[in-house]
ZANUSE-433476 format. One record per atom (N, C-alpha, C): x, y, z; residue number from 1; atom name. Coordinates in Angstrom, 3 decimals, decimal comma, padded with zeros to 6 digits, always signed. Layout:
! ZANUSE-433476
REC     east    north       up resi name
REC        X        Y        Z  NUM   CA
...
***
This chain:
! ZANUSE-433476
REC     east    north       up resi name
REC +000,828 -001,168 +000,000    1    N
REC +000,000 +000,000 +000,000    1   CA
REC +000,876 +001,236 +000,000    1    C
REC +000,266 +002,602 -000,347    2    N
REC +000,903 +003,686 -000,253    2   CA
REC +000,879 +004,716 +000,757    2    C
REC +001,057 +005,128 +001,043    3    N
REC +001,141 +006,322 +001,959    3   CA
REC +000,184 +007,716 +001,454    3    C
REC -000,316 +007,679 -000,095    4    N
REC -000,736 +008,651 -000,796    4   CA
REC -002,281 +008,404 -000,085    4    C
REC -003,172 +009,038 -000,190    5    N
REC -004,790 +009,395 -000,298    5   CA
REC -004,927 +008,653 -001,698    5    C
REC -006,779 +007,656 -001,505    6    N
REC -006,723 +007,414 -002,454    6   CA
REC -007,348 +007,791 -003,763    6    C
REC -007,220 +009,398 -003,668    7    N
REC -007,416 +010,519 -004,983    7   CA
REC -006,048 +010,244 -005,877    7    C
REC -004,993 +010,690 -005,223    8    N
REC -004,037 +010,956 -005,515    8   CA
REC -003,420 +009,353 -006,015    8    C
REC -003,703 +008,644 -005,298    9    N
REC -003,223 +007,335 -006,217    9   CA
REC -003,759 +006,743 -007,671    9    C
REC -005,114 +006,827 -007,485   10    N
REC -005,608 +007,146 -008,388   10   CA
REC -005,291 +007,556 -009,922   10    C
REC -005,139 +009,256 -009,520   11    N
REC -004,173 +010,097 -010,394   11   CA
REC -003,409 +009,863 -011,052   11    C
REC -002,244 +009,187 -009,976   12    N
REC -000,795 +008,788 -010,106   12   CA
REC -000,961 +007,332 -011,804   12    C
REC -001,695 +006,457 -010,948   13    N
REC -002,122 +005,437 -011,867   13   CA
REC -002,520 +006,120 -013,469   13    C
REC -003,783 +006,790 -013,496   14    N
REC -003,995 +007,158 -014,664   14   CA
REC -002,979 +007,653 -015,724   14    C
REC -002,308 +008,902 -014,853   15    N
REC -001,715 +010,080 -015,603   15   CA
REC -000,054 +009,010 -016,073   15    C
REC -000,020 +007,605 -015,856   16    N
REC +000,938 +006,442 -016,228   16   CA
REC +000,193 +006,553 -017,503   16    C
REC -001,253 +005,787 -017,253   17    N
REC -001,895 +005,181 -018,477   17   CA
REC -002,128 +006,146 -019,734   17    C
REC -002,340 +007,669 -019,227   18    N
REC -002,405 +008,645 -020,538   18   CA
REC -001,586 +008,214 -021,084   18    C
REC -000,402 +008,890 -020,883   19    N
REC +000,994 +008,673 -021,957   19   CA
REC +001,356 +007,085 -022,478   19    C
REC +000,696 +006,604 -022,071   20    N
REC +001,108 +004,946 -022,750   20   CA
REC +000,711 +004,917 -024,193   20    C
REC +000,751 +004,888 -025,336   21    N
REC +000,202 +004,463 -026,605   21   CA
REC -000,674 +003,728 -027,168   21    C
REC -000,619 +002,682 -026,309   22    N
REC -001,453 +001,368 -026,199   22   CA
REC -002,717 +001,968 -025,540   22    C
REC -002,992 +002,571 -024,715   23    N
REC -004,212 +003,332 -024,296   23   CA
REC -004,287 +004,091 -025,077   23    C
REC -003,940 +004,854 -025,681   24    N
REC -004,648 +005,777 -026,715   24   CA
REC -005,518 +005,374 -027,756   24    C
REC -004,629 +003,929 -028,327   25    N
REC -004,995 +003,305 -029,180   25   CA
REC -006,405 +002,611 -029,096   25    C
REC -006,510 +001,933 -027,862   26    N
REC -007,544 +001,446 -027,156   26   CA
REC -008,589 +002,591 -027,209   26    C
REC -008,437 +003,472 -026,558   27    N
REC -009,770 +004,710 -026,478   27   CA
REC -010,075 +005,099 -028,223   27    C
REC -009,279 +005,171 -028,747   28    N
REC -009,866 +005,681 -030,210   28   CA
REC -010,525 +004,357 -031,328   28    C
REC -010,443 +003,418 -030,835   29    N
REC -010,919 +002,196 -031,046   29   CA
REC -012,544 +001,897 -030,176   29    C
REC -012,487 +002,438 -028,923   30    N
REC -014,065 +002,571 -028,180   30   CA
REC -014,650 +004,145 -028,754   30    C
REC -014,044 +004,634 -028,901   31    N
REC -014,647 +005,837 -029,682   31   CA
REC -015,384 +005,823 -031,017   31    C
REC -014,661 +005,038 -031,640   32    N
REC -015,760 +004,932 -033,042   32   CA
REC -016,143 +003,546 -032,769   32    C
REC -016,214 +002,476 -031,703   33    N
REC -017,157 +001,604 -031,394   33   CA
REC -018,239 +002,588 -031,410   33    C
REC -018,250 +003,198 -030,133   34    N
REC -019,781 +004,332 -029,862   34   CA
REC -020,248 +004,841 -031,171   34    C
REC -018,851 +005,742 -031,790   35    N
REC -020,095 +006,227 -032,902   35   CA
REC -020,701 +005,518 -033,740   35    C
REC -020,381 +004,143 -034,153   36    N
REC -021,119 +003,445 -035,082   36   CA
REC -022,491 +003,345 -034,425   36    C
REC -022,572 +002,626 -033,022   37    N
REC -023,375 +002,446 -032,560   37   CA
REC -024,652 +003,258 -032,307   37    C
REC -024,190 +004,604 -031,886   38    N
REC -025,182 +005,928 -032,272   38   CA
REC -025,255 +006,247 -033,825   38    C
REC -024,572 +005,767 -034,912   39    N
REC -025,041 +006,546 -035,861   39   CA
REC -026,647 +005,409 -036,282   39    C
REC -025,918 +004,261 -035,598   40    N
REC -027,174 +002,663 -036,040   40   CA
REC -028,101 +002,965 -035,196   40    C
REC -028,631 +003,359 -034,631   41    N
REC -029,672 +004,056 -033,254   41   CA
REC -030,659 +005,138 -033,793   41    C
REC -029,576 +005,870 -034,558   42    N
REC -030,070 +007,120 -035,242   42   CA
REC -030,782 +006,988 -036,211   42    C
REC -029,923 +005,644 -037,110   43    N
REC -030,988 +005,624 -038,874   43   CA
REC -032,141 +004,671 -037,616   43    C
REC -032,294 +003,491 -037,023   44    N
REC -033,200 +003,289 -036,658   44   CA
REC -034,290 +003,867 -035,983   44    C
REC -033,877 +004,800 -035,652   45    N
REC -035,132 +006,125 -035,052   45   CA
REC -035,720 +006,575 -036,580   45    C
REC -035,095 +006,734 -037,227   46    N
REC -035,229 +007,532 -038,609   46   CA
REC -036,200 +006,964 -039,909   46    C
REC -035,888 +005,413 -039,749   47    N
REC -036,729 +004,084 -040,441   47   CA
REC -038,253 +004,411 -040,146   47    C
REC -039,018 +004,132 -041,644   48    N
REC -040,189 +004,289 -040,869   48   CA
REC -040,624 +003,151 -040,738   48    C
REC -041,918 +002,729 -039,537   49    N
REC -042,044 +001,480 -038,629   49   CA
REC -042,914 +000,933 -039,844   49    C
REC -042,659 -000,471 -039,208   50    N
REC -043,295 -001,690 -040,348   50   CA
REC -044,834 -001,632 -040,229   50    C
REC -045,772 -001,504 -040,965   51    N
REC -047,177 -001,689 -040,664   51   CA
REC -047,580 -003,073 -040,415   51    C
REC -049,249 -002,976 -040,185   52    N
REC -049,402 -004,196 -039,829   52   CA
REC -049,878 -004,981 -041,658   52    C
REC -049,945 -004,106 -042,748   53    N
REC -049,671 -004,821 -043,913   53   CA
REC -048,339 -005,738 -044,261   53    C
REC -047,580 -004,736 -043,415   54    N
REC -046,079 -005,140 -044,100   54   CA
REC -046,103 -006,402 -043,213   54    C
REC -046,050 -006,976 -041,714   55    N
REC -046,707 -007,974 -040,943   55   CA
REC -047,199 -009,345 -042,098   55    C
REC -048,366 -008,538 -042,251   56    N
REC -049,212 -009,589 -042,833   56   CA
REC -048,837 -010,305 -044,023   56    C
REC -048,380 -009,662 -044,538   57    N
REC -047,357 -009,811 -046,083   57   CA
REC -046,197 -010,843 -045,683   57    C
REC -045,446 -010,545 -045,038   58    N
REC -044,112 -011,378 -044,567   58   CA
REC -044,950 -012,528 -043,965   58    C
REC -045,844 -012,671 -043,324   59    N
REC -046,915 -013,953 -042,969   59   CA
REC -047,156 -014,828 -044,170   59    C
REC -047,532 -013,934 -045,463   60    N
REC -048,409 -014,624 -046,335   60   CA
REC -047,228 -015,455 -047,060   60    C
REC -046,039 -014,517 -047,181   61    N
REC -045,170 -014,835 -048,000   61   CA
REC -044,043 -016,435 -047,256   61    C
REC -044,358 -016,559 -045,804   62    N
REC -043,673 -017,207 -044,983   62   CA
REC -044,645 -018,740 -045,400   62    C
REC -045,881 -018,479 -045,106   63    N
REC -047,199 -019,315 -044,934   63   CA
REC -046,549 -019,895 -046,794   63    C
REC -046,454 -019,461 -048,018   64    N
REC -046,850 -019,882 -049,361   64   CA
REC -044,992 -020,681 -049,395   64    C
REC -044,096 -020,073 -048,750   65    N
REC -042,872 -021,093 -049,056   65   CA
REC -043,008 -022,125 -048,441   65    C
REC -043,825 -022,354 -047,657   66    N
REC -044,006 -023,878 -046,965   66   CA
REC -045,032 -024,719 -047,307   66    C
REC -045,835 -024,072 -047,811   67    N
REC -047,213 -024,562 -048,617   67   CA
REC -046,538 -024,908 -050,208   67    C
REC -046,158 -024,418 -050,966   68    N
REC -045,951 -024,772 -052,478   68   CA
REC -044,943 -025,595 -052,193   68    C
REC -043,930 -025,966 -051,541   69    N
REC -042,837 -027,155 -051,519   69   CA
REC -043,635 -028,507 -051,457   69    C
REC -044,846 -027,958 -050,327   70    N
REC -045,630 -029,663 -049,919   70   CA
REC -046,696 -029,986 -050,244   70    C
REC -046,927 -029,271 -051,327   71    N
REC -048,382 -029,638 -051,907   71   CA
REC -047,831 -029,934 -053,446   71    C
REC -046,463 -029,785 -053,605   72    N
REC -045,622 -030,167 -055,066   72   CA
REC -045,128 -031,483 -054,717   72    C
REC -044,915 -031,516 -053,727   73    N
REC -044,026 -032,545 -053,254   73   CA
REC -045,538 -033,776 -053,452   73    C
REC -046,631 -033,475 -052,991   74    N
REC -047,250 -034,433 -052,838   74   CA
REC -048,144 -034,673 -053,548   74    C
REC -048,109 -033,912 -054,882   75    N
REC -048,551 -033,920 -055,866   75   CA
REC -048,181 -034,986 -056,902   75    C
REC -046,540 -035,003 -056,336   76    N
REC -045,445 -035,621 -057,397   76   CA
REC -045,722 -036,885 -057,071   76    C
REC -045,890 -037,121 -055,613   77    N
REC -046,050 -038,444 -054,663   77   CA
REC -046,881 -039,189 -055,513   77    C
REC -048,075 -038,635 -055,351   78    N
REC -049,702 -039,441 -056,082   78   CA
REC -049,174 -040,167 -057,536   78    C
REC -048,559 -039,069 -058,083   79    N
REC -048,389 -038,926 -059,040   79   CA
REC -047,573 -040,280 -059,532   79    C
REC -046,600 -040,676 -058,902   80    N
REC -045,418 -041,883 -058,790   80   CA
REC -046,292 -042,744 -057,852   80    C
REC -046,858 -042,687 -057,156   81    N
REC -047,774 -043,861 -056,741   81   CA
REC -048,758 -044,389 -057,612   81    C
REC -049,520 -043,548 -058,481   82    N
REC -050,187 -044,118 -059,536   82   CA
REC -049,238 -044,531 -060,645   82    C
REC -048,408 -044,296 -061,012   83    N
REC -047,685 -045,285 -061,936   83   CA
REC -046,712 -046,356 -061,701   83    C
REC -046,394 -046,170 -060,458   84    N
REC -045,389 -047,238 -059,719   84   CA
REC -045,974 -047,573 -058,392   84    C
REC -046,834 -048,636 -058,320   85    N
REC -047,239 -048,787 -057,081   85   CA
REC -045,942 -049,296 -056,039   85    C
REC -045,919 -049,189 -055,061   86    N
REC -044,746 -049,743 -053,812   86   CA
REC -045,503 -050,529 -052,765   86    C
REC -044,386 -050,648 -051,670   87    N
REC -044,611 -050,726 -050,658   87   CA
REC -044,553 -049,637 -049,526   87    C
REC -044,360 -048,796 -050,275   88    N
REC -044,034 -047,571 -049,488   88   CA
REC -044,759 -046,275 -050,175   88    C
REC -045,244 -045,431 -049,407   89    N
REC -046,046 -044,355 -050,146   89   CA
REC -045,118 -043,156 -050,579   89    C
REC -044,894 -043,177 -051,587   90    N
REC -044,260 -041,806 -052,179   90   CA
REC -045,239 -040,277 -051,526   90    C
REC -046,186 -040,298 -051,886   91    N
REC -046,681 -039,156 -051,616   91   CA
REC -046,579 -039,066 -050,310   91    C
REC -046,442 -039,794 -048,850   92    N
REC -045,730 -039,206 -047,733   92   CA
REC -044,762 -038,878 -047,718   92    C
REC -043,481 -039,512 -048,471   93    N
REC -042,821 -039,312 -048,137   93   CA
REC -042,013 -037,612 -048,856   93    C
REC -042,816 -037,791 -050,015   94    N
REC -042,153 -036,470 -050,813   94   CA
REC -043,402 -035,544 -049,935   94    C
REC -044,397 -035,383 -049,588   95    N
REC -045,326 -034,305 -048,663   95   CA
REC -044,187 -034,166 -047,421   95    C
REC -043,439 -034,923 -047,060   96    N
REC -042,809 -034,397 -045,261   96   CA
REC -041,521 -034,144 -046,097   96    C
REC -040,867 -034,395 -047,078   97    N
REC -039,836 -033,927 -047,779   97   CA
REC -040,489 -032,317 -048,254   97    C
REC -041,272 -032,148 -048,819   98    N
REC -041,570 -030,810 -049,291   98   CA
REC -041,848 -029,665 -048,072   98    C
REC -042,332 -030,532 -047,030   99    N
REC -042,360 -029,542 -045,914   99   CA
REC -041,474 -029,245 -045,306   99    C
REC -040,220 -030,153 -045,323  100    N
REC -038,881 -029,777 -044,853  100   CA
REC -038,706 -028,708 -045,679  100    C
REC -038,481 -028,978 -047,130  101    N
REC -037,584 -028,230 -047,725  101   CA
REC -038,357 -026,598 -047,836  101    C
REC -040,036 -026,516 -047,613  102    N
REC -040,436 -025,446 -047,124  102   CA
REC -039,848 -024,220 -045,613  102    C
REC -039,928 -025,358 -044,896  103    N
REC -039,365 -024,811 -043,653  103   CA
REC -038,101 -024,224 -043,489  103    C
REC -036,821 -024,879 -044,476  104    N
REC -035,740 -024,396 -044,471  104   CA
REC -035,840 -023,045 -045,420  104    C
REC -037,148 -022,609 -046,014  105    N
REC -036,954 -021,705 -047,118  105   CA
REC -037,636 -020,366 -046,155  105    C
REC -038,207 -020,946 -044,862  106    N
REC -039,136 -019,964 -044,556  106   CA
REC -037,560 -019,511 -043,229  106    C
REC -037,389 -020,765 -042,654  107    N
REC -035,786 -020,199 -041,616  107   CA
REC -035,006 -019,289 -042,417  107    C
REC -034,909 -019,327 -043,814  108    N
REC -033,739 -018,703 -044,304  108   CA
REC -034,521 -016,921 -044,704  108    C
REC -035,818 -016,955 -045,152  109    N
REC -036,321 -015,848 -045,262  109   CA
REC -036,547 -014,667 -043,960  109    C
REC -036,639 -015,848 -042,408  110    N
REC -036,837 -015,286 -041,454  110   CA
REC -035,438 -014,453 -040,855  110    C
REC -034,652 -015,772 -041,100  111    N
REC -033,174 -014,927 -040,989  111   CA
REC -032,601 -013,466 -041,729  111    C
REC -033,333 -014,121 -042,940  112    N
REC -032,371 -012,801 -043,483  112   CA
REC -033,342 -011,256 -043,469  112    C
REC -034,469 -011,052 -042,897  113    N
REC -035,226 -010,041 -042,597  113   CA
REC -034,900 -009,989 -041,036  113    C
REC -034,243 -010,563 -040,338  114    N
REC -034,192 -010,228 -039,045  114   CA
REC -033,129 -009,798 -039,136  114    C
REC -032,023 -009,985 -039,522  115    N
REC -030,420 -009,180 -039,484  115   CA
REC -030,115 -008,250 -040,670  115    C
REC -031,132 -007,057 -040,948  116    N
REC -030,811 -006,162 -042,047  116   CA
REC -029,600 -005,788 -041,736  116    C
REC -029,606 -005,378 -040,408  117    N
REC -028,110 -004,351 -040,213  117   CA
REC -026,995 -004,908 -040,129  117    C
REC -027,019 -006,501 -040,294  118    N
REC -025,536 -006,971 -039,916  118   CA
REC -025,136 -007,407 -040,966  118    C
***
């Protein structure tokens, strides 16, 4: 410990860290961290807000990529079941195949409207 008050130690400590380089470097590096961050704050104040059309739209459009994969898919199914009978039903299996490949179309649409800014 020191003998100083602990204002003055304090002080002592900092007025080291001014003159170091490596701190400078550091602060002008959190400095335009912040300003990016306020200028992204700013256009988002500035954006105008999504309606409840725009809502409904991204619904309809979410709802039809998962619908046209599995109603193709199981279209195709019938379709290969009436000319190739099995033991196994095509049209399930291409209907839960088309709904996969719906779902991954609707994750990827959801993703990429949720991270405009990044």
């Amino acid at each position: 410990m020191s003998d100083l008050p602990p204002e003055q130690e304090n002080d002592s400590g900092s007025s080291e860290m001014r003159g170091h380089p490596l701190h400078l470097h550091n602060r002008s590096q959190i400095e335009k961290r912040i300003a990016s961050q306020e200028a992204r704050k700013l256009k988002a104040r500035e954006e105008k807000h999504h309606t409840i059309w725009f809502g409904l739209g991204m619904f309809g459009l979410i709802g039809w990529s998962v619908t046209i994969p599995a109603v193709a898919g199981a279209l195709l199914g019938m379709w290969i079941d009436s000319r190739w009978p099995s033991r196994y039903s095509w049209s399930l299996m291409l209907l839960i195949g088309g709904i996969a490949l719906g779902c991954a179309n609707a994750w990827k649409w959801i993703h990429k409207e949720g991270n405009v800014d990044r």
